[in-house]
Structure formats: C-alpha cells, structure tokens
N, C-alpha and C positions, 0 to 999 in steps of 0.2 A: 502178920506179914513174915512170910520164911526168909529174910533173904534177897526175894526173886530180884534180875537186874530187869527185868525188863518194866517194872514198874517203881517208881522212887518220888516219894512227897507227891504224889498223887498225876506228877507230869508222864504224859507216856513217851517214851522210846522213838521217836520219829524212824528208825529201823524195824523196830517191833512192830509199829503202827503202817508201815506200810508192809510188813509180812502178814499181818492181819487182812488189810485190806486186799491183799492178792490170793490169800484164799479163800477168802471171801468172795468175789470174782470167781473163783475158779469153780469154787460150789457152784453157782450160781449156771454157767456155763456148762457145765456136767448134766446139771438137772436139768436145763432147759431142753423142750423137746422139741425135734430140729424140724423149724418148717417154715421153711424161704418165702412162703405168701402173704395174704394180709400178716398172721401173727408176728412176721420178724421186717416188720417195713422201720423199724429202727437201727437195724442193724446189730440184735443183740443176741444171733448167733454165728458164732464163728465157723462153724462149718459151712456155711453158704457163701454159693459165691456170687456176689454181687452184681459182676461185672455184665453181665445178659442183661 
C-alpha cells in the first residue's frame, strides 16, 4: 500500500466508490450499441427516446 486515500483498512471511500461506479455506467453506456427495439426494452440506452 503506497499511501493511496482512497482506499484505508480495507473500507472503500463511499466518494470513490461512487466515482467508480459512475464510470462504470459510463463505459457501459458508450459501448452499448444503440437500438431502441427489442434489444433496449429496458431502457439501457440513453440515447433513445422513449417517449413514442
């Protein structure tokens, strides 16, 4: 261990851990390839719009 703050006695950073998780999401969002028919009937791309 160097150091780092964002990790300490093994608890994670609830700031860190939701910076993780939002690029996490974002990857996830980027790669997804966008296609408002069956493939996205959960609603797990953001570029479609729903509202049709």
């Amino acid at each position: 261990m160097r150091g780092s703050a964002d990790s300490y006695s093994g608890i994670m950073d609830p700031r860190v851990k939701l910076r993780r998780l939002q690029a996490e999401k974002q990857m996830v969002e980027e790669s997804w390839t966008c296609d408002c028919g069956s493939q996205n009937t959960q609603g797990l791309c953001p570029n479609c719009d729903y509202n049709d």
